[in-house]
N, CA, C and O atoms as a GROMACS GRO file, in nm:
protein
  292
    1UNK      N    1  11.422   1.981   8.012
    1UNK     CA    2  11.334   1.916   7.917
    1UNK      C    3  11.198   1.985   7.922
    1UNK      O    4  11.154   2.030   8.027
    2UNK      N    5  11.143   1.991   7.826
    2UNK     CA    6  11.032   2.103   7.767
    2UNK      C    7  10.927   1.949   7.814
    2UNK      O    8  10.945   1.828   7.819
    3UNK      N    9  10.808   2.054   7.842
    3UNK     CA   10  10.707   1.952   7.900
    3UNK      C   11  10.629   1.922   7.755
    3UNK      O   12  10.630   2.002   7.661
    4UNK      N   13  10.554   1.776   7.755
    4UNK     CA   14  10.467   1.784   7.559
    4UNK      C   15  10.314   1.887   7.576
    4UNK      O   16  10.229   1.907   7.663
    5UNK      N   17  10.334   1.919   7.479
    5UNK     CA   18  10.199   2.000   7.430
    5UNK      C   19  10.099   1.948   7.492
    5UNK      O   20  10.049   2.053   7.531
    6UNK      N   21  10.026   1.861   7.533
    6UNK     CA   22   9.923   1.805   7.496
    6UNK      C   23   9.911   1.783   7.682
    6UNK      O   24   9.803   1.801   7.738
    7UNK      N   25  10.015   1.750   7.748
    7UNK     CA   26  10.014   1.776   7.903
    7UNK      C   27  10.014   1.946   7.967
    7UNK      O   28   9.973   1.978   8.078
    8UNK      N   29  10.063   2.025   7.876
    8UNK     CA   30  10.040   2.167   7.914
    8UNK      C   31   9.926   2.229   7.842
    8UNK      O   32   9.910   2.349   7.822
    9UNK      N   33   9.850   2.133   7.806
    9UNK     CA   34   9.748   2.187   7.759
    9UNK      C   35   9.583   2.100   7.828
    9UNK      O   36   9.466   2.140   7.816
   10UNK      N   37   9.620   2.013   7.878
   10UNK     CA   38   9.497   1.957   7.956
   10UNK      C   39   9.529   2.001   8.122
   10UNK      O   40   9.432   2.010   8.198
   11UNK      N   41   9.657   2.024   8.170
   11UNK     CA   42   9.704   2.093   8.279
   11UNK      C   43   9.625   2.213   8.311
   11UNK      O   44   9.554   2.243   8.407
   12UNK      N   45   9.667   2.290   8.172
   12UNK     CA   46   9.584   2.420   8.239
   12UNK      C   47   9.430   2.430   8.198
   12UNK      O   48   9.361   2.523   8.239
   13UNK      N   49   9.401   2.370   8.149
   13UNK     CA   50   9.260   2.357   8.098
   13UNK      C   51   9.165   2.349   8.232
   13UNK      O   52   9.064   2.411   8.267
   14UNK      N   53   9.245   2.243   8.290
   14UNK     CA   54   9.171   2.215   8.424
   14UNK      C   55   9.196   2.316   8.505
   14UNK      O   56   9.121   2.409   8.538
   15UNK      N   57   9.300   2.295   8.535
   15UNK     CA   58   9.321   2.444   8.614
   15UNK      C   59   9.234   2.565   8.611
   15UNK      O   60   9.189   2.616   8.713
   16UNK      N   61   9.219   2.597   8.523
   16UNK     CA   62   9.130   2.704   8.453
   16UNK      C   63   8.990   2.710   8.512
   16UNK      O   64   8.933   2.795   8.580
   17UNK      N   65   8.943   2.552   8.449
   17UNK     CA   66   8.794   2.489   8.443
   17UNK      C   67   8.778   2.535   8.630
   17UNK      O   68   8.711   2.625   8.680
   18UNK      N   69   8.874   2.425   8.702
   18UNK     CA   70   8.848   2.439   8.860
   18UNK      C   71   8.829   2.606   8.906
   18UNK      O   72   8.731   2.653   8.965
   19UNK      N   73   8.928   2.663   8.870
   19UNK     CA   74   8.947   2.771   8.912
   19UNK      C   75   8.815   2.939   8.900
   19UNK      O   76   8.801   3.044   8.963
   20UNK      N   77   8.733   2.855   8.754
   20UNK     CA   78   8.599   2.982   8.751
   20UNK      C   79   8.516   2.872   8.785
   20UNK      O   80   8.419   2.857   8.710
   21UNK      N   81   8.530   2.782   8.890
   21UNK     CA   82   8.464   2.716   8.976
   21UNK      C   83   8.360   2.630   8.846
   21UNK      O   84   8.237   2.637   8.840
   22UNK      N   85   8.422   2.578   8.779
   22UNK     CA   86   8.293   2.481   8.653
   22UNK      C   87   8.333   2.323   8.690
   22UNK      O   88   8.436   2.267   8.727
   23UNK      N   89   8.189   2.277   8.660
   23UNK     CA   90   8.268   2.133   8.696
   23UNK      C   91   8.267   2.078   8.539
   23UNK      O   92   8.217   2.152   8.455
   24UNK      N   93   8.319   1.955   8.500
   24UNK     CA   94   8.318   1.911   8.389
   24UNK      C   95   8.194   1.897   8.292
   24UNK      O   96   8.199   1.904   8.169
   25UNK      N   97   8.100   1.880   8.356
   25UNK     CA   98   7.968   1.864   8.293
   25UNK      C   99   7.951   2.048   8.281
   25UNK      O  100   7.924   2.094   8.170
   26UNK      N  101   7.963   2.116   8.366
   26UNK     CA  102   7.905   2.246   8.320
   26UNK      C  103   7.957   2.333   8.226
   26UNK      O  104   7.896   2.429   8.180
   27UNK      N  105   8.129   2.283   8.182
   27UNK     CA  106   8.193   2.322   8.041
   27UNK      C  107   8.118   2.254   7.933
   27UNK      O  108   8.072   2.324   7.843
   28UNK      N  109   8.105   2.160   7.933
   28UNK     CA  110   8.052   2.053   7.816
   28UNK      C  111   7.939   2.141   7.768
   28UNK      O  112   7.948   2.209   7.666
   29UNK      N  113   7.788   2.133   7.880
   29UNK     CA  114   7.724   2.198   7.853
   29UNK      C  115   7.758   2.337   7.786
   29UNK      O  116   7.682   2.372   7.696
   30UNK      N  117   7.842   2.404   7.812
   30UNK     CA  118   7.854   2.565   7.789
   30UNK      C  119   7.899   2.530   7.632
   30UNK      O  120   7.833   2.569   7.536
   31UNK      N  121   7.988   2.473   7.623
   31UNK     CA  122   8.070   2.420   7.466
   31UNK      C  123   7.972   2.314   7.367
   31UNK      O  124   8.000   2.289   7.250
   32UNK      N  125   7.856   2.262   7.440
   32UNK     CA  126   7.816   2.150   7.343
   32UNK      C  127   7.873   2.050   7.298
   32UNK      O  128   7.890   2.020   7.180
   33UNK      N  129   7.914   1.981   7.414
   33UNK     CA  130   8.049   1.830   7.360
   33UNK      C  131   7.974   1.800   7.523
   33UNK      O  132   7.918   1.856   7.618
   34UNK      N  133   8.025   1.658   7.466
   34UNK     CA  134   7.958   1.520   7.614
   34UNK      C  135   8.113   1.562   7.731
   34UNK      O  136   8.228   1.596   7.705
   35UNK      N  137   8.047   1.538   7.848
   35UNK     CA  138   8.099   1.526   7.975
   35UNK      C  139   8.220   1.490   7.988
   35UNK      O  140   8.310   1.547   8.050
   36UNK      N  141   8.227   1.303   7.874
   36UNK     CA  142   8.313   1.231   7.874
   36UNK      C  143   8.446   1.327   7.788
   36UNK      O  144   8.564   1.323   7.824
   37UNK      N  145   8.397   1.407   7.672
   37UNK     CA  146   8.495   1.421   7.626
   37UNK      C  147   8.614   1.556   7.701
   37UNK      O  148   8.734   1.573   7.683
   38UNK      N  149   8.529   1.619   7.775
   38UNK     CA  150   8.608   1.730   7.844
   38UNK      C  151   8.684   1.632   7.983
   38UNK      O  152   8.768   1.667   8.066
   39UNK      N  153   8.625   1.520   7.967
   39UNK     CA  154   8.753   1.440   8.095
   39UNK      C  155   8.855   1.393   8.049
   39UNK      O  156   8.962   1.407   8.108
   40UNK      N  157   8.841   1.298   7.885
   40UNK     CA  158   8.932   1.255   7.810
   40UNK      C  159   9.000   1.380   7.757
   40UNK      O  160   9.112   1.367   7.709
   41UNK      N  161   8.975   1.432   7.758
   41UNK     CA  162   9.065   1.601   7.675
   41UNK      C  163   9.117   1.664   7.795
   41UNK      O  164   9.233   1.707   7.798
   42UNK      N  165   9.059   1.670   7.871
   42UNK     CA  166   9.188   1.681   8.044
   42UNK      C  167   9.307   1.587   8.058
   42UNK      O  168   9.424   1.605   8.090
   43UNK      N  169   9.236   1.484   8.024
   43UNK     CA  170   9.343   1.375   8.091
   43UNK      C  171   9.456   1.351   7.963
   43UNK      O  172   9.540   1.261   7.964
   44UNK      N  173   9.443   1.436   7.873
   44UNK     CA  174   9.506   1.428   7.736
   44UNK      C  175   9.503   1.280   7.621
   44UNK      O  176   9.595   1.226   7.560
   45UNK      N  177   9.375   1.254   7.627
   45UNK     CA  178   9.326   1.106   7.541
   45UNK      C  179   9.300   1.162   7.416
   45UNK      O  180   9.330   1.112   7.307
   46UNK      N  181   9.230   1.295   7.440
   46UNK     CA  182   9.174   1.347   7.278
   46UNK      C  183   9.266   1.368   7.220
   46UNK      O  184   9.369   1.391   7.284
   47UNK      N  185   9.269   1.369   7.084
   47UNK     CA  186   9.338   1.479   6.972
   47UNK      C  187   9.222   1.572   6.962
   47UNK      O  188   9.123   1.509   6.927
   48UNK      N  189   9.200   1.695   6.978
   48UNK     CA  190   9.138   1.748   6.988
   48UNK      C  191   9.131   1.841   6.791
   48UNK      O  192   9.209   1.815   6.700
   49UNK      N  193   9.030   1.927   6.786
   49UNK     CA  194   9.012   2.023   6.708
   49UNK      C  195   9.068   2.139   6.727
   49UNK      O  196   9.106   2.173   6.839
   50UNK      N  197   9.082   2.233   6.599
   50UNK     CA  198   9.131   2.376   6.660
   50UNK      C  199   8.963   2.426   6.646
   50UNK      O  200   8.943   2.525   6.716
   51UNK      N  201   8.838   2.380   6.570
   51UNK     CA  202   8.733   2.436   6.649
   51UNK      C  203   8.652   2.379   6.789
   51UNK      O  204   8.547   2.424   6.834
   52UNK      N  205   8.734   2.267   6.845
   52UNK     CA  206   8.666   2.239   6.980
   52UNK      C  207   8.798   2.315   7.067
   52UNK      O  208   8.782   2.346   7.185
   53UNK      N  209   8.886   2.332   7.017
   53UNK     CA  210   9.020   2.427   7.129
   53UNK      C  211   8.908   2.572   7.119
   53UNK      O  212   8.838   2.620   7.208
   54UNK      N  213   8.918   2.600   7.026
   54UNK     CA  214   8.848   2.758   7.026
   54UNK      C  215   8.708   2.774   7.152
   54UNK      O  216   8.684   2.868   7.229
   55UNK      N  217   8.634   2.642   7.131
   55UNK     CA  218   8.488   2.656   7.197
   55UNK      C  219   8.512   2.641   7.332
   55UNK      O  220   8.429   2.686   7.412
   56UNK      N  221   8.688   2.544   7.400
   56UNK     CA  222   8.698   2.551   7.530
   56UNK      C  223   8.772   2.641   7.565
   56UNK      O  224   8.782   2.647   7.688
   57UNK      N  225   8.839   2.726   7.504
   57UNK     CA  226   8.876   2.870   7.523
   57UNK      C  227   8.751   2.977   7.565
   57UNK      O  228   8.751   3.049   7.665
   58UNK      N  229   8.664   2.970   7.480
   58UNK     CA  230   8.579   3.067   7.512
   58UNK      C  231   8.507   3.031   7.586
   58UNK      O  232   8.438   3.126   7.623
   59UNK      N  233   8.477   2.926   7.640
   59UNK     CA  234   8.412   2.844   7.753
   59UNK      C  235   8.465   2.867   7.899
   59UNK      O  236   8.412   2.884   8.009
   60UNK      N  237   8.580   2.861   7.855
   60UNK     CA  238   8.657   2.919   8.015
   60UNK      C  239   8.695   3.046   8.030
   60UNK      O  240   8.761   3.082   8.127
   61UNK      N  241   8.647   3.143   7.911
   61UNK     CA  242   8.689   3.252   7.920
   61UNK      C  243   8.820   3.319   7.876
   61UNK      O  244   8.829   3.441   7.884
   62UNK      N  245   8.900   3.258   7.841
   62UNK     CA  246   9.082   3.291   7.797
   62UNK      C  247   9.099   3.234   7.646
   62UNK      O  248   9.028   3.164   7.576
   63UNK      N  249   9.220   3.292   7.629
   63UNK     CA  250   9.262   3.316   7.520
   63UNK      C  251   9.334   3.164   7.456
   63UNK      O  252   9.397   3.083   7.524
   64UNK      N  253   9.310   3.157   7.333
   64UNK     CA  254   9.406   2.994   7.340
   64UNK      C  255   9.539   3.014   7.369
   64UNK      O  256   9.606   2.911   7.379
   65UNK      N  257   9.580   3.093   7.381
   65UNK     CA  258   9.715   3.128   7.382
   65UNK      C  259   9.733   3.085   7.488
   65UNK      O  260   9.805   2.986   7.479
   66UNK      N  261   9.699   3.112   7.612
   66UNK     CA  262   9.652   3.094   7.752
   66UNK      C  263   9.641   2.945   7.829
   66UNK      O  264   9.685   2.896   7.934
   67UNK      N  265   9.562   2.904   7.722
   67UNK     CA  266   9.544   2.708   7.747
   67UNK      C  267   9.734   2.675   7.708
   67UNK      O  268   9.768   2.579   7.777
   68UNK      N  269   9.833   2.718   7.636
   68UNK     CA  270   9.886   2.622   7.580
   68UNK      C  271  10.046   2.687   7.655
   68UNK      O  272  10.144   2.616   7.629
   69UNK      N  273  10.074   2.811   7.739
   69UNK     CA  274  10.104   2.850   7.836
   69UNK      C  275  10.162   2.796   7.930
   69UNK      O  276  10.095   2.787   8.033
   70UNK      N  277  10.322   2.733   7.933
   70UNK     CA  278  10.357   2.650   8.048
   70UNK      C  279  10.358   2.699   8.147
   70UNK      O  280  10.440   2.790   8.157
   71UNK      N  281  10.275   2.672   8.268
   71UNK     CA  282  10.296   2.760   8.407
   71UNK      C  283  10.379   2.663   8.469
   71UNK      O  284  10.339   2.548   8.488
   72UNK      N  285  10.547   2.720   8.517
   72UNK     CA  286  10.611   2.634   8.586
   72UNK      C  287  10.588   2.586   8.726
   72UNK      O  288  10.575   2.663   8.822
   73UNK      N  289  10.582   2.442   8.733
   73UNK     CA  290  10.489   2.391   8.872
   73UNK      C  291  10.620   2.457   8.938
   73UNK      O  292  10.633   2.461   9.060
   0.00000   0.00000   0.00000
């Protein structure tokens, strides 16, 4: 069973975020969106935009292609 979009996509987001060492507030800041919404868009609450996907792509540095990327646990 194929994992949903929307869990392989706040999965690696974070992943990502932790990993070039940002904390939630310091993406927000970098992207211009509140704190709250890069926690609700982790935790997969948002429906998000394809121009707020684009701004946390380039925020973390990678490609959207990249955010949406199943890495098998």
């Amino acid at each position: 069973m194929t994992k949903d979009i929307i869990k392989i996509f706040s999965t690696n987001m974070k992943r990502i975020r932790l990993k070039n060492g940002l904390t939630q507030e310091e993406l927000s800041f970098k992207i211009g969106a509140h704190r709250n919404y890069i926690s609700d868009t982790e935790r997969g609450k948002r429906n998000i935009t394809l121009r707020i996907l684009e701004k946390i792509a380039r925020g973390l540095g990678v490609t959207v292609a990249e955010l949406f990327t199943d890495i098998k646990d």
